[in-house]
TIDREN-576609 format. One record per residue (C-alpha): x, y, z; residue in three letters. Coordinates in steps of 0.001 Angstrom, whole numbers, padded with zeros to 6 digits, always signed. Layout:
BEGIN
XYZALA
...
//
This chain:
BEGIN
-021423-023349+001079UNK
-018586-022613-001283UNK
-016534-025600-002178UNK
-013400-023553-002865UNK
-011075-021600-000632UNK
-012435-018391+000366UNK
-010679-015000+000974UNK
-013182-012810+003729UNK
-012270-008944+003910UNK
-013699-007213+006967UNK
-014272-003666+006062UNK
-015185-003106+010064UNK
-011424-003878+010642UNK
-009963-001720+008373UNK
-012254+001102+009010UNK
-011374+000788+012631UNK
-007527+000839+011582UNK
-008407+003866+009382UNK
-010010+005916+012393UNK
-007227+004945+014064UNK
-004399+005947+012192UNK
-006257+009590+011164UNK
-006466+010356+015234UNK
-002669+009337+015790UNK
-001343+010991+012261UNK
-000359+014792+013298UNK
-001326+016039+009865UNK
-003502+014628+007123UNK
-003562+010953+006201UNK
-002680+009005+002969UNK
-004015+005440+002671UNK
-002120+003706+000822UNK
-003709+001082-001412UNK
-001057+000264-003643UNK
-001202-003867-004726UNK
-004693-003914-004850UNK
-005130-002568-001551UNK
-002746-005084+000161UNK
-004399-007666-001399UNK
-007738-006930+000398UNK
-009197-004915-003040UNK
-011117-001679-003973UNK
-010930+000386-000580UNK
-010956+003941-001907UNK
-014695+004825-000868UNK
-014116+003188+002784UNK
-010926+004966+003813UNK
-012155+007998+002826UNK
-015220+007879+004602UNK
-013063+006588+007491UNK
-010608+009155+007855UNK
-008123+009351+005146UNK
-007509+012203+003181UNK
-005266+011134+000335UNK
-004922+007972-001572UNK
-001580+006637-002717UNK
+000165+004288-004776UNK
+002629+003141-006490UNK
+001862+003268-010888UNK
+000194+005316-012397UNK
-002550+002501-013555UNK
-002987+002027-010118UNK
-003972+005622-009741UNK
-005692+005776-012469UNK
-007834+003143-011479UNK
-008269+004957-008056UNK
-008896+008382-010065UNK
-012178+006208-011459UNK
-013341+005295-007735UNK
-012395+008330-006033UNK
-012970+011362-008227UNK
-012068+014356-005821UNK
-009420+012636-003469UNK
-005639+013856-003843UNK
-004004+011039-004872UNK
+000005+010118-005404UNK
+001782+008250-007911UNK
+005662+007769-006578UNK
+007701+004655-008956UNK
+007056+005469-012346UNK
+009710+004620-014911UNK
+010383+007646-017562UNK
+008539+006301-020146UNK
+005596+005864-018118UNK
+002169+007891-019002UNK
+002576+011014-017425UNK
+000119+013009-019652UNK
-002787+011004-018524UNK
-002078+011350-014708UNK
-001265+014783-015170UNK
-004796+015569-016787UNK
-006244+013232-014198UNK
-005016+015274-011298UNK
-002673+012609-009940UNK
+000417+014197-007872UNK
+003760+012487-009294UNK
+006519+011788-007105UNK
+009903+012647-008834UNK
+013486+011338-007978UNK
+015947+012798-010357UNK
+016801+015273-013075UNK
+015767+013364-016006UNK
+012560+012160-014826UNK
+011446+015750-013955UNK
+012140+016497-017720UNK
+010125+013879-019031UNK
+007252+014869-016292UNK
+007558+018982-017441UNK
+007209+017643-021083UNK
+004452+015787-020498UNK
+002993+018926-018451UNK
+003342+021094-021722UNK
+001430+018340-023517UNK
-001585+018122-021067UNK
-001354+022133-021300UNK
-001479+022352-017537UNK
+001092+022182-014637UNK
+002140+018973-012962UNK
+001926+018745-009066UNK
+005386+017245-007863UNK
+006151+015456-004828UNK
+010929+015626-004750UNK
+011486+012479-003446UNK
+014634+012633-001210UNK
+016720+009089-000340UNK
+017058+009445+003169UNK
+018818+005799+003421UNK
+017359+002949+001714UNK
+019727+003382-001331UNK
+016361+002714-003295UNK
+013776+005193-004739UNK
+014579+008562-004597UNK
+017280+010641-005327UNK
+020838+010533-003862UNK
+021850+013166-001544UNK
+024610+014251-003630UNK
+021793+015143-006553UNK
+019300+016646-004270UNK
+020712+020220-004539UNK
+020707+019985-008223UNK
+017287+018463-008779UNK
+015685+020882-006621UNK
+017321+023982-009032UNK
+015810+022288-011897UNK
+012653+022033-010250UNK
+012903+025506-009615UNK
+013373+026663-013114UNK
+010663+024486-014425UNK
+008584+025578-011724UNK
+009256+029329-012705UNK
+008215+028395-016361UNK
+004452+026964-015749UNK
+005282+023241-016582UNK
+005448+021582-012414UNK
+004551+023237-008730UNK
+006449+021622-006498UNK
+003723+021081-003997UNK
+005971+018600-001551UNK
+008624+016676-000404UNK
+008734+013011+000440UNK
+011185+010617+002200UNK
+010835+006629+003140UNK
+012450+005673+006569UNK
+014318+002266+006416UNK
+014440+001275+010181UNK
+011269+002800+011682UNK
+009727-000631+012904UNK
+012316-000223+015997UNK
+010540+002457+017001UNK
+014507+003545+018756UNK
+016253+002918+015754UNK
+019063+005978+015765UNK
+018700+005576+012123UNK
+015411+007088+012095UNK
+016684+010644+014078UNK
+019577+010490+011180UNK
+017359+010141+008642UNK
+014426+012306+010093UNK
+017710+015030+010191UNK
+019125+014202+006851UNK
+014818+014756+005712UNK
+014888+018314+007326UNK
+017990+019044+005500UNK
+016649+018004+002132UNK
+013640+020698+002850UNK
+015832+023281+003617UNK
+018054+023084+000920UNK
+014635+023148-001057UNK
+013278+026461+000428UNK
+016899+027717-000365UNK
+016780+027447-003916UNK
+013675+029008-003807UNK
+011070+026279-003911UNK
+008142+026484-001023UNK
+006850+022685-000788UNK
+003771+022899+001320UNK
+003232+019096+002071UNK
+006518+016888+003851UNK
+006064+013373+004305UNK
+008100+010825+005717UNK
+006363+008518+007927UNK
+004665+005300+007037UNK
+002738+003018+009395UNK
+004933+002529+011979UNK
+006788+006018+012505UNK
+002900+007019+012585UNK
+002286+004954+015408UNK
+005377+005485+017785UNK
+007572+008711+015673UNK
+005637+011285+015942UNK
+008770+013900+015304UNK
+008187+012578+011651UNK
+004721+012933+010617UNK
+004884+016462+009303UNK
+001752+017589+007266UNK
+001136+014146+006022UNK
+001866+010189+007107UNK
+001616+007434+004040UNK
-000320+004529+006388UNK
-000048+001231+003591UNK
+000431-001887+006279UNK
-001713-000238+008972UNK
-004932+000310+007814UNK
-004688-003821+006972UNK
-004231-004684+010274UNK
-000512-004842+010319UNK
+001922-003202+012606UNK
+005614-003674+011995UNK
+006351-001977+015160UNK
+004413-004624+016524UNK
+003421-001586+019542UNK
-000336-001502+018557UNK
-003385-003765+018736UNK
-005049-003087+015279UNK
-007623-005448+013981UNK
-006620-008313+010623UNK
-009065-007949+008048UNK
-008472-011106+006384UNK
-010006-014459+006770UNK
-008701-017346+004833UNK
-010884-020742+004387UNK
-011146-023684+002764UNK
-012948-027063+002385UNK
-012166-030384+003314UNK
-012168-032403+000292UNK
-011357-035839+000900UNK
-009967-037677+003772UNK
-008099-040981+004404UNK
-006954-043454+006697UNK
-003283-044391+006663UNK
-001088-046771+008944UNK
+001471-045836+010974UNK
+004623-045105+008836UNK
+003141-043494+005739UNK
+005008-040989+004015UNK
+002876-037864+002948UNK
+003483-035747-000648UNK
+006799-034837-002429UNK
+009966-036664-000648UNK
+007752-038026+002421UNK
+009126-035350+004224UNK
+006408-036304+006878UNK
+005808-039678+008179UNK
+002924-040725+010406UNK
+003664-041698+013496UNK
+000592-043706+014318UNK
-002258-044819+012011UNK
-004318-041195+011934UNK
-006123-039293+009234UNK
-005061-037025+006566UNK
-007592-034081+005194UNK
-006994-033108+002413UNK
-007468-028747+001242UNK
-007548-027490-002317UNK
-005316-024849-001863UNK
-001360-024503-001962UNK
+001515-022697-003024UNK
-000452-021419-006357UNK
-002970-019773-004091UNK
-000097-017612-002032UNK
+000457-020437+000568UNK
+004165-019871+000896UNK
+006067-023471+000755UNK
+008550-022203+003156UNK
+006112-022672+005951UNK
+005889-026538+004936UNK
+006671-028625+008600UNK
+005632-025810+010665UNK
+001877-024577+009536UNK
-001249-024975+011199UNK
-004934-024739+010504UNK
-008211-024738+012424UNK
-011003-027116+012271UNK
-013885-027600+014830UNK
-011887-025302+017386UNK
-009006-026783+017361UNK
-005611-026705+015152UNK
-003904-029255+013099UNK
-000672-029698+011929UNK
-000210-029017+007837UNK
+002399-032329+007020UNK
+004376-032467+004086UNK
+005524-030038+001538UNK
+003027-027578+000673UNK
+002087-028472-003508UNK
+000474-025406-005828UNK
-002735-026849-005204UNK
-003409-028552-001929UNK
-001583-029140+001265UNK
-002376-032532+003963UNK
-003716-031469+007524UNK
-002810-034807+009795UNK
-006679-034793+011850UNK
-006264-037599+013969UNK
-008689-039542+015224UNK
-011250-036944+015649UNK
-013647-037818+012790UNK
-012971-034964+010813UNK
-015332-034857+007498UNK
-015700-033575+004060UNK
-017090-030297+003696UNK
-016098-028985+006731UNK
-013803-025974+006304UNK
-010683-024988+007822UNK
-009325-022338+008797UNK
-006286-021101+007440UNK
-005440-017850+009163UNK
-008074-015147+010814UNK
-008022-012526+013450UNK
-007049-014831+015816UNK
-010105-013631+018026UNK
-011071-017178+017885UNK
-007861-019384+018574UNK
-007243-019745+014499UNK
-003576-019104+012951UNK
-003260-015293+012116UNK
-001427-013805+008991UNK
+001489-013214+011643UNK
+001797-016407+012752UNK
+001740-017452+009385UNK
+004742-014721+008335UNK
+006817-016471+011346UNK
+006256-019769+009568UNK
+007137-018656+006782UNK
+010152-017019+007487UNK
+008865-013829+005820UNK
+006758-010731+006808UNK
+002804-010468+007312UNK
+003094-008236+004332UNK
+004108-010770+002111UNK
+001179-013058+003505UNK
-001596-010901+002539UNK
-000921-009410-000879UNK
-000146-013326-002156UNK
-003307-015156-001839UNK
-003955-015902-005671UNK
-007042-015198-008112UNK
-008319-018563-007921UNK
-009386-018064-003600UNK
-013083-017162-003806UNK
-013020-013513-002419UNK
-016393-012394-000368UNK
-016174-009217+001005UNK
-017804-008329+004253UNK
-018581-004112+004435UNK
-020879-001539+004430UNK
-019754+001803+002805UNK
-021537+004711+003332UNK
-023497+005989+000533UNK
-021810+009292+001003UNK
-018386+008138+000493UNK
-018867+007854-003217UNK
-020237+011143-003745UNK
-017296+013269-004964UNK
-016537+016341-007333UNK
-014039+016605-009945UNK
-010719+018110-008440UNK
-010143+022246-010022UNK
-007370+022866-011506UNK
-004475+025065-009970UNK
-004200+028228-011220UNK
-001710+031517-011751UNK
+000268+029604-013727UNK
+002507+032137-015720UNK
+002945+031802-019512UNK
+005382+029272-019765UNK
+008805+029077-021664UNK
+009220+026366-023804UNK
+011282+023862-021603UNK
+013798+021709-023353UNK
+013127+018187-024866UNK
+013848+014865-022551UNK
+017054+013286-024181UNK
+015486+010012-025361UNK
+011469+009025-026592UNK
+009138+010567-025674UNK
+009748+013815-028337UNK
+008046+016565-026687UNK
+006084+018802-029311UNK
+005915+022261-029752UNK
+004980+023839-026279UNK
+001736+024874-026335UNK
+000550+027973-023303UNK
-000993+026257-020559UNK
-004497+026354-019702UNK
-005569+028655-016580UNK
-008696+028000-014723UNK
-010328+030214-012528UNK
-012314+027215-010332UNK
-009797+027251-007571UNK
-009210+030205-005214UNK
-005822+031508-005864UNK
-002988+030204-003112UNK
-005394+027260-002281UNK
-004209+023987-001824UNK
-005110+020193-001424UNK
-003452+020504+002145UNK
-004946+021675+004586UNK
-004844+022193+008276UNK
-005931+018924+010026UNK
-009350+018559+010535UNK
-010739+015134+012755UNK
-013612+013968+010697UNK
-016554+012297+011835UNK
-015961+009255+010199UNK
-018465+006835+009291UNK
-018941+003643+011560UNK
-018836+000612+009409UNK
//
């Protein structure tokens, strides 16, 4: 038995979410395994095999990382800053979202470096005022597109949007946004660029809006067992634990940790866990928490501290070494990461992807020995000898353009997506 706290992932729950999510999605899937996969690590091999046709995250390190674990697999990078690598994911075959003029310069530049063109995602602000660019630049960005795209250095390949109110699944916001989205593609087409791939649904538009899935759905939450629509029964893939290390007997009246926020109100027994706020415990859920021992849950008293938090037992003999625990599936009466979120005043989200390095992780999967067998991705092709484009204002210098390299591996006017096809996905 470990004698730390333990982090279990169950890769039968999110290759059931997986399957799941690739039978509702109208067009092709995109995990999304951005912050480590939610927290729940390297999942590349098992969504694939499960469903998913395209990986996504955030950086490019992240994708590059990914690019090592999933050879073949499209894959999306969408918040880079302009100084960021774009070389490297270029020649790695990782898509690159793009959300305003200047960026796009720095990502043709970087095309003309890597002698081969960069596959661009426009990335259209549909209402979060956050990523992406502002309606009133859209019309410009997408000329510039179009006259790098003439010139070899990008192929504008798709479109993307991020809906800010889709957890109501009848938010009016969404049909204004999901119209303001349309908009943004035809203005697009109108200045001549044809972008084969529109996305704008995440996990829960792909459970309950399916006017928004287009030709691909970015599923990040979902696949982890988390539905902010709160609409669908999907299965948490995270088990929490940790040990009893010590307990004591206290009279009635005894303050417990930092300001005695907690006082006993009977002589009972404190247990004492080695894990806290440093382990991704959030402190905000000090007062109200609750963990599971022998069956049955206990009240966490006192503030949480970075390393241990004080479960008030009783008098039911609890002992050291047994564990607790801290939030499951909830299949068996233990706290669940949403439970935990409501505690905490925060959102399940925020629950998962903070359990710290020190938790012992053991992870509980099977992947298919097929899932890992992949082929490197061919290169597009036609490209037309370029023109040299102009130089980003600001580091990085571009050099002299050199002519980009054609390859002949890929069948002309093919591309990464396809009409949907249902898989038969591998039971885990």
């Amino acid at each position: 038995m470990h004698t730390t706290a333990e982090l279990t992932v169950d890769a039968a729950a999110i290759a059931h979410n997986t399957r799941l999510f690739s039978e509702r999605a109208a067009g092709q899937l995109m995990a999304v395994l951005k912050a480590d996969g939610f927290g729940h690590g390297s999942l590349a091999p098992l969504v694939l095999a499960n469903g998913a046709d395209w990986l996504g995250v955030t950086s490019i390190a992240e994708a590059m990382t990914l690019r090592a674990e999933a050879p073949a697999a499209p894959l999306l990078s969408w918040l880079n800053p302009l100084d960021a690598d774009y070389e490297a994911a270029i020649r790695a075959d990782v898509d690159l979202a793009v959300s305003s003029m200047r960026q796009l310069r720095f990502v043709a530049a970087a095309a003309s470096r890597a002698r081969r063109a960069a596959r661009v995602h426009l990335h259209l602000d549909v209402g979060m005022n956050r990523d992406g660019a502002p309606r009133g630049e859209w019309a410009a960005l997408c000329e510039m597109a179009r006259l790098w795209q003439a010139q070899g250095s990008i192929d504008v390949v798709g479109v993307m949007g991020h809906l800010s109110s889709a957890s109501d699944p009848a938010s009016p916001e969404t049909d204004r946004e999901r119209m303001i989205f349309d908009n943004g593609v035809r203005v697009a087409r109108r200045r001549g660029l044809s972008p084969r791939i529109r996305h704008l649904a995440a996990s829960a538009a792909t459970l309950t809006r399916p006017d928004t899935h287009y030709e691909l759905s970015r599923v990040g939450a979902g696949l982890y067992g988390i539905d902010p629509s709160r609409t669908v029964a999907l299965r948490p893939a995270l088990t929490l634990t940790a040990p009893v290390v010590s307990v004591r007997r206290v009279p009635r009246g005894s303050g417990v940790g930092y300001g005695h926020t907690y006082t006993t109100s009977s002589e009972t027994t404190l247990a004492l866990l080695p894990l806290g706020y440093g382990d991704g415990l959030p402190r905000t859920a000090s007062g109200r928490a609750l963990v599971q021992l022998r069956g049955r849950r206990y009240p966490v008293v006192g503030l949480f501290s970075m390393d241990q938090i004080v479960v008030d037992v009783g008098d039911d003999g609890i002992q050291p070494g047994e564990r607790a625990t801290v939030f499951g599936p909830g299949t068996s009466g233990e706290p669940t990461v949403a439970e935990w979120a409501d505690w905490a005043g925060t959102l399940e989200h925020d629950i998962v992807v903070g359990v710290g390095a020190r938790v012992h992780r053991v992870d509980r999967r099977t992947i298919p020995a097929d899932a890992a067998a992949s082929a490197a991705l061919p290169q597009p092709t036609g490209l037309p000898e370029p023109i040299a484009p102009p130089e980003p204002s600001g580091p990085p210098k571009s050099p002299a353009v050199p002519a980009l390299a054609r390859s002949t591996d890929r069948p002309a006017g093919s591309d990464r997506a396809l009409p949907r096809r249902k898989k038969n996905c591998a039971a885990i």
